[in-house]
N, C-alpha and C positions, 0 to 999 in steps of 0.2 A: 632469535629474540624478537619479540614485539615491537613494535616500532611505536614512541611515546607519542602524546598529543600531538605534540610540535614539528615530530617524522613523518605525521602519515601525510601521504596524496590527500588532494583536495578530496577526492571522491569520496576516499572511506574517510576521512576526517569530518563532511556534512552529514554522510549518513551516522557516522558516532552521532553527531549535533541531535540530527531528527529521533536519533530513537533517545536521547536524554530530552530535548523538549516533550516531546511524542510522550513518552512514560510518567512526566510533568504534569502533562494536562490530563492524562488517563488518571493520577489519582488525583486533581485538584478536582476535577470531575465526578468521580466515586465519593471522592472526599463530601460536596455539597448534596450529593443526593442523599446519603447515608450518617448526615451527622447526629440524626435524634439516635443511633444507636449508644452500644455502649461504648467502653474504650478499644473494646476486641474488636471493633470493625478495621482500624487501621491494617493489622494484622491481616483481616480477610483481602483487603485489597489490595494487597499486596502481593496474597498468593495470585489474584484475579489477574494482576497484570501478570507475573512471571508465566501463566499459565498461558494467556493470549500473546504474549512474548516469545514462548513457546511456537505457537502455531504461526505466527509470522515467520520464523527461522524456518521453520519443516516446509511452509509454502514460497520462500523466499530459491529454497533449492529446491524444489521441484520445479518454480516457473525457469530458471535457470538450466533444468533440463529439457524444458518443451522449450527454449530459447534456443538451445543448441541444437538440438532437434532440429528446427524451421531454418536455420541456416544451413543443414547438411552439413554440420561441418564435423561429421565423425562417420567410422564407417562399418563400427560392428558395436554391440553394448556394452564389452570390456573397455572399448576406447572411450566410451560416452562418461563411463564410471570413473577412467580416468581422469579424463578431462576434469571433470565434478571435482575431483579429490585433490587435483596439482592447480589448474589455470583457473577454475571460480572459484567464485568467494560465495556463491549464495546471497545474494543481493538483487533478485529478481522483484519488482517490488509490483507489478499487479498480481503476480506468481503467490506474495504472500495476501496479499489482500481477496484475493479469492478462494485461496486455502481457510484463510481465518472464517470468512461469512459462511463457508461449506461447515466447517468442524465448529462454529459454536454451540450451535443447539445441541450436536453430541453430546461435548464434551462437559459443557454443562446439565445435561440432563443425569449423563452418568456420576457426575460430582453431585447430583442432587438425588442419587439413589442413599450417596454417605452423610452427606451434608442438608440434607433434604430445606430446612427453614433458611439457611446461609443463602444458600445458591439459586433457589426457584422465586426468593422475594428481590434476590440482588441483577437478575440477571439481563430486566432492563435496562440498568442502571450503566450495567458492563459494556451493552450493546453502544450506548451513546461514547461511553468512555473510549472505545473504539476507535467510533469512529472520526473522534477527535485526533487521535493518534497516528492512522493512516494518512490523515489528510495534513499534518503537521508535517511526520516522516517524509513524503513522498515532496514536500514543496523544499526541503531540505537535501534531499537526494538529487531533485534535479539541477538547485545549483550545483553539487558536486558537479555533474554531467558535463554541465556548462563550463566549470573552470578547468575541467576534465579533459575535455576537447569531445566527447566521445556522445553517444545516441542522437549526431547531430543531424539536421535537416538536409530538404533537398538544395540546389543549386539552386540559388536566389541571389540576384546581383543587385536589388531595390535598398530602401534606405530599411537600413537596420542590419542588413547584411554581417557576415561575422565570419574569417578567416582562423581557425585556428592550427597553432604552431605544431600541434601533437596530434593532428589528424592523419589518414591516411592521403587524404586527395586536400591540392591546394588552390581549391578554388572557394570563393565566397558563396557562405550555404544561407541558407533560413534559422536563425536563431528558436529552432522549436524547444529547445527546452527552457529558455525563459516564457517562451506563452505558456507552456504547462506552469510555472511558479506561478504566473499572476492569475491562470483560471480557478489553479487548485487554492492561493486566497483567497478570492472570492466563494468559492466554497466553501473556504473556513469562516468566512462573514456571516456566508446563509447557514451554515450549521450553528453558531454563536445567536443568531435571533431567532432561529428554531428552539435553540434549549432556553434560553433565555422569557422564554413564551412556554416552555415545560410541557415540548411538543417532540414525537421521537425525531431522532435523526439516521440509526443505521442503515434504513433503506432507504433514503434518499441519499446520503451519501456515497452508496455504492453505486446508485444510478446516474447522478452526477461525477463520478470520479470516471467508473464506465465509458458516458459520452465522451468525456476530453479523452480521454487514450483511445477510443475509436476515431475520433477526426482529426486528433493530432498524429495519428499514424499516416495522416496522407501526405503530411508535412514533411514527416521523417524519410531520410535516406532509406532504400527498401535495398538495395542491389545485393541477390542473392537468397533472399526470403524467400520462404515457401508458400505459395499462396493456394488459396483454397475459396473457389468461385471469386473471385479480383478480388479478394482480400488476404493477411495475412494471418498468421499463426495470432500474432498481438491480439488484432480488432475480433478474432474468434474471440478471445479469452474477454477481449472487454465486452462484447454481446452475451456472453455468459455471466460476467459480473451485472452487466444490467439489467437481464432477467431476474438475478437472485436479489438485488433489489426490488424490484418488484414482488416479487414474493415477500419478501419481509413486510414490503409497505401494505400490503393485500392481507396478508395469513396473520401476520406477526405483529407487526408494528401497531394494524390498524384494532388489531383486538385489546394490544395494550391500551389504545387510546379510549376502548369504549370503557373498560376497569377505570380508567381515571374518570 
């Protein structure tokens, strides 16, 4: 049986929060861009979200696989599949945010071979809704962390310091997951006067979300990580998120801007 509101762990009780806010602002979002339509757009945004809801989930467990992966912590693919299907939960969250910026232009493109005027007029609109939602989710997810005890920093004994009771090791660390809430707010500041100005935001948000998970990774406990050139598994995957930013802000973003 499922465990209700009021049962679940911090963790997955914020990430429920982030993806109820998160889904909130994705169609309040949709909602102000699309309102000269008719009444059927409610409907489309709907499907908009479950669809990109969708691709969060499928990239949520994949980064949770390249997560176990980088730990070594399996030692053949059967085990890896097990591990996946008993101990995670798929809650890998730049795992989903980089699956989602790879698969929208797919995904949309082939909904726009059936839906062709729905989907190819809306699908700026979806990109912004986005990445309102990642940025929501994720500042949600890392309280969980934090009341969680877990993806905590290195040893750090300065002011701000933070012992927690459900850790592996009992010494006082660096509170890295509250610096991610407060950087990934201000990102939600700068995305709110970007749109606010009816300027894109998904590729800057991926390249802002990018830099804080590459330098907040130096922060973070590493012991046992796989690294690759003095970095880890993470900081590869947030260099590849900020490339694909780029791209958006270059190819995609900036050609929407010259249409407006």
């Amino acid at each position: 049986m499922r465990p209700t509101l009021l049962e679940m762990e911090s963790y997955h009780l914020f990430i429920s929060l982030g993806t109820a806010f998160g889904s909130g602002a994705f169609i309040f979002v949709m909602n102000k861009k699309l309102k000269h339509r008719q009444a059927k757009y409610i409907k489309e945004i709907l499907v908009q979200l479950v669809l990109c809801l969708a691709l969060f989930g499928i990239g949520a467990v994949a980064g949770e696989m390249v997560r176990t992966w980088s730990f070594l912590e399996f030692h053949s693919f059967s085990e890896l599949i097990e591990m996946m299907m008993t101990d995670r939960q798929g809650t890998h969250f730049i795992g989903r945010v980089l699956f989602a910026a790879w698969m929208l232009p797919l995904v949309y493109w082939l909904a726009g071979r059936f839906r062709k005027e729905t989907y190819q007029t809306d699908t700026g609109a979806a990109y912004d809704a986005v990445a309102f939602y990642f940025v929501i989710q994720h500042m949600f997810s890392r309280i969980g962390c934090y009341l969680n005890g877990c993806c905590y920093g290195k040893y750090y004994a300065g002011v701000g310091s933070v012992i927690f009771p459900t850790m592996p090791v009992d010494y006082p660390v660096f509170p890295a997951q509250l610096m991610e809430v407060a950087i990934t707010a201000g990102i939600f500041i700068f995305l709110v006067v970007r749109w606010k100005k009816e300027k894109p935001l998904f590729g800057w948000a991926l390249v802002l979300f990018g830099t804080m998970i590459f330098l907040s990774e130096f922060f973070m406990d590493q012991k046992g990580v796989l690294r690759i050139a003095g970095i880890n598994m993470i900081q590869v995957t947030a260099l590849l998120t900020i490339l694909t930013g780029v791209f958006y802000i270059d190819k995609l973003q900036g050609r929407r801007e010259k249409v407006q």
